[in-house]
N, C-alpha and C positions, 0 to 999 in steps of 0.2 A: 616416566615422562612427566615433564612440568604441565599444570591444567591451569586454563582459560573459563570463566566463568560470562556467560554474554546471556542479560535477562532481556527478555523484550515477549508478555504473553499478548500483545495488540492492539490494537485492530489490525486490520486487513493493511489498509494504506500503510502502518504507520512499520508492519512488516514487511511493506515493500520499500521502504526509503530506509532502513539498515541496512542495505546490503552494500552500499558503500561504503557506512562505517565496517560491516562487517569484514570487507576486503582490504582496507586500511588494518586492523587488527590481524589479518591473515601474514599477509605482510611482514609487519612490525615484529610478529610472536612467531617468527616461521621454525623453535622448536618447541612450541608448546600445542597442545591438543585443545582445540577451543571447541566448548560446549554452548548450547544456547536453552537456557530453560525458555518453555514457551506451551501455552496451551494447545488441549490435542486439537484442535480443529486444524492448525498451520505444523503438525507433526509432517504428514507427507510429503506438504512444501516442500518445510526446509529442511527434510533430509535430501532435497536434492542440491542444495544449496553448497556450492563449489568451497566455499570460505568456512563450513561447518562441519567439525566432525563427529558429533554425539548430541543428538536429541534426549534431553531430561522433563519429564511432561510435569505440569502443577495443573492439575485443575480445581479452579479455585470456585468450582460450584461448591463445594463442601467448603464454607467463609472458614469458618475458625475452628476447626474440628480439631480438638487437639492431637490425636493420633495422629491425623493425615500430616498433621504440621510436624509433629516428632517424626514421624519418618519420613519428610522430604529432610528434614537435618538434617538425620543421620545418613543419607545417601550422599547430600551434598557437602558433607564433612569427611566422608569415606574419601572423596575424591579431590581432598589439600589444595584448594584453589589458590593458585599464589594471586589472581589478580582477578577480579568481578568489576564486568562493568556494566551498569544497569541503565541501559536505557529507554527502560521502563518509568522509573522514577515516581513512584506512587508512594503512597501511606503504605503499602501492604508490603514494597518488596524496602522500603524505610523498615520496617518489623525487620524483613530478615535479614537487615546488613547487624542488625542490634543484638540478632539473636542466631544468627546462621552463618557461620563461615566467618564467623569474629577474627580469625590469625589473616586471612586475605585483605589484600590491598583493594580497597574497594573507592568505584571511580564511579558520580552520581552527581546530579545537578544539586543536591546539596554539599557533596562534600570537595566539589571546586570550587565551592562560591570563595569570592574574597570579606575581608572582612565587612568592607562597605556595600557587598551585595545582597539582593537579599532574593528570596527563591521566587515568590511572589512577583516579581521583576522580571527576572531571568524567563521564567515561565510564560512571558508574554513575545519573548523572540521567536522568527521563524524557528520550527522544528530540526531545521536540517543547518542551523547556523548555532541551535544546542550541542547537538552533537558534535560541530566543530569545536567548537570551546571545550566541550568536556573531553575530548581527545588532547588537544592542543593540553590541556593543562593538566594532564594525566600520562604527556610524555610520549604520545604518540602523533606523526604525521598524517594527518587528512588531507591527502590526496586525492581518494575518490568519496570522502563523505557526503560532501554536498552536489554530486552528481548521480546518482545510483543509478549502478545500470542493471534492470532487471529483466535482461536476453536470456542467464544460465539459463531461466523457469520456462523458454519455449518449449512445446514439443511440437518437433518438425516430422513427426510421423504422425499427428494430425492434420486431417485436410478434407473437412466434410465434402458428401456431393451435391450437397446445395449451392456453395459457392465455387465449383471449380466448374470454367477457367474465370468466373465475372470477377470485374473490379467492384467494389463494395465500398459502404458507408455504414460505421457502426455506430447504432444507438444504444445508449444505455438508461434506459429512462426507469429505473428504477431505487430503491430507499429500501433501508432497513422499516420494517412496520412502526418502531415507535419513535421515527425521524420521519414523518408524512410532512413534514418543514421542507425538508431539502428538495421536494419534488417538484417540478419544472412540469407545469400543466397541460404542455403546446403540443407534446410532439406528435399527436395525428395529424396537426394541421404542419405543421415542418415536412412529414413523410410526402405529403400531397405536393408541397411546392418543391421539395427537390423533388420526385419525379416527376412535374411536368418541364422540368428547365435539365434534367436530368434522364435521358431513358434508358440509355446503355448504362446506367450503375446500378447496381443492386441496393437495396436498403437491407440492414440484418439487424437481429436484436436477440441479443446473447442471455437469456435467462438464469440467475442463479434457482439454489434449491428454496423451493416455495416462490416461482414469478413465476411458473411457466403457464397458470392458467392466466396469469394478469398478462402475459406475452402477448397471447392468440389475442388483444383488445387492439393493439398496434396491425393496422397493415404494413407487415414486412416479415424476411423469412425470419422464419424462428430455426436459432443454430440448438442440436442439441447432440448427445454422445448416444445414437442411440432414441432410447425413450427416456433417458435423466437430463439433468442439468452438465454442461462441460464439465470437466475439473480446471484448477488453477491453472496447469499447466496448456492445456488446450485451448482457454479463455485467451492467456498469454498469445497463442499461436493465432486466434485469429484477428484477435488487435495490430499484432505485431504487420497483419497484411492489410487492414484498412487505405482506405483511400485517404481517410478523417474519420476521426470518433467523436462524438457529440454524448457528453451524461452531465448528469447530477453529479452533486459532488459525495462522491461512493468511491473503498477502496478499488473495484474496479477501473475508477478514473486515475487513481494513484498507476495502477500497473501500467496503465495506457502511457501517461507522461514519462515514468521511468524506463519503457521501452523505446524512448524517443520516437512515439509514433507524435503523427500529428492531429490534431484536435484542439476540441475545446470543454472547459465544465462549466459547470453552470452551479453558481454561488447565491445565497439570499442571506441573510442577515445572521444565520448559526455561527458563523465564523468569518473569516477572510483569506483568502485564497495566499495573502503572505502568509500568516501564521501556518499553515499548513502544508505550505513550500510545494505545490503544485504543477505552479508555471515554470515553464520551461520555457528553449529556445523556439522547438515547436508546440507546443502546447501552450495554451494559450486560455485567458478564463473571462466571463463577462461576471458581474456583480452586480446585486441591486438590494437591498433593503428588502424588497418585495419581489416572490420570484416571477409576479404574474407581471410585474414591469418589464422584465425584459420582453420582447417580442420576438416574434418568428421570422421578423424579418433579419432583426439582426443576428440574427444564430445564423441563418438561410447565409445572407453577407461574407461571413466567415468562411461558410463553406466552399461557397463560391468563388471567395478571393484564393483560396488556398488552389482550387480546380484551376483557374487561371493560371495560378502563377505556375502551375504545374504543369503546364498545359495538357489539360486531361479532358 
């Protein structure tokens, strides 16, 4: 069997807005076996992952070990990839187009640039308008690249007894520890004024691993598997039933928008919710320089325009 080569080791978000290129690829290559290198933290993911047939793991806490690098080669030179496409696009998997899988045709925001482009440029487009280009100019149709839908990752045999049968409102109000930038100050004072305009919704707040004692500071129920943090797939599932999600901008908000649920994230000056290709039809994002400008009221607004128009 002919082999697919598909890099992408992360983040979180940026693993959830492949899955339309990756179903574009499934597609186009329907007799080739497509692999996705990717670190183990998103192994479980996406071996559920409908458009993926072989998880190959790099973990790149070991930077430049030479060993670990000679025999991720020799695994992925065992396996004659006729085509690599990296949508990763770093210095590091730059090394191994140079030096790994040298006979594969390899497809990377440098090596479709035009003559008069340059990567530095290129790299300022939305994320999910890269990826069109690098398909488009590597001969493949993107169809669903700049839509991704990332429903495969429900699990519908999820269904805590905290939230059944209430309708709910999820928050997401948390940060990686060494991004304490993107974190949105307000939300005890948002919980208080949706439930007093709000009494029949529930408020939730979905903890990843290491938030669950920062959880118990929000009044609202804390979702959990158990006594751990959900998994990806169960996080999925209860987004996927929100009434409205409200976060930071964390991959969490990524899986919210590519689940076409409806909500909003909340942006401050780290980036811009274009470059990051976030907003959707329903999803929707506010922006400020400063996250503490935004107010509670206007979050509050959103939520409330979306409850009307819904009539909930």
């Amino acid at each position: 069997m002919k082999n697919i080569l598909v890099i992408k080791h992360g983040s979180l978000g940026d693993i959830v807005q492949i899955s339309g290129a990756l179903k574009d690829l499934k597609n186009s290559f329907t007799d080739y076996k497509i692999s996705l290198l990717t670190t183990p933290l998103y192994q479980e993911l996406m071996s559920k992952c409908p458009y993926i047939d072989d998880i190959i793991l790099d973990d790149r806490k070991i930077k430049w070990n030479p060993l670990v690098f000679l025999r991720l080669r020799k695994k992925l030179n065992k396996l004659n990839f006729s085509y690599v496409f990296d949508f990763q696009n770093s210095n590091r998997t730059e090394i191994y187009r140079k030096y790994i899988s040298k006979n594969s045709k390899w497809s990377s925001s440098r090596t479709i640039l035009r003559e008069t482009e340059k990567k530095s440029e290129f790299d300022k487009l939305e994320i999910l308008k890269r990826f069109q280009i690098q398909l488009e100019r590597s001969n493949v149709t993107p169809t669903y690249t700049t839509q991704p839908d990332f429903s495969w990752a429900i699990d519908n045999n999820f269904w805590p007894k905290e939230i059944i049968p209430k309708r709910y409102i999820t928050l997401l109000p948390f940060c990686s520890k060494h991004l304490p930038h993107k974190k949105w100050p307000f939300y005890n004072e948002l919980i208080s004024m949706i439930r007093k305009e709000n009494k029949n919704i529930e408020i939730v707040i979905v903890p990843g691993p290491g938030e669950v004692v920062e959880a118990s500071s929000f009044d609202a129920q804390i979702i959990l598997d158990g006594n751990q943090s959900t998994n990806f797939f169960q996080l999925a599932k209860i987004l996927s039933e929100s009434l409205f999600v409200v976060s930071n901008d964390t991959g969490p908000a990524h899986i919210a928008a590519h689940l076409g649920c409806s909500g909003l994230a909340l942006f401050g000056s780290h980036t811009s919710s274009r470059k990051v290709s976030i907003k959707t039809d329903h999803f929707d994002v506010i922006e400020s320089k400063d996250l503490t400008d935004i107010t509670v009221n206007q979050v509050f607004n959103k939520i409330q325009l979306h409850l009307q128009l819904e009539d909930i």
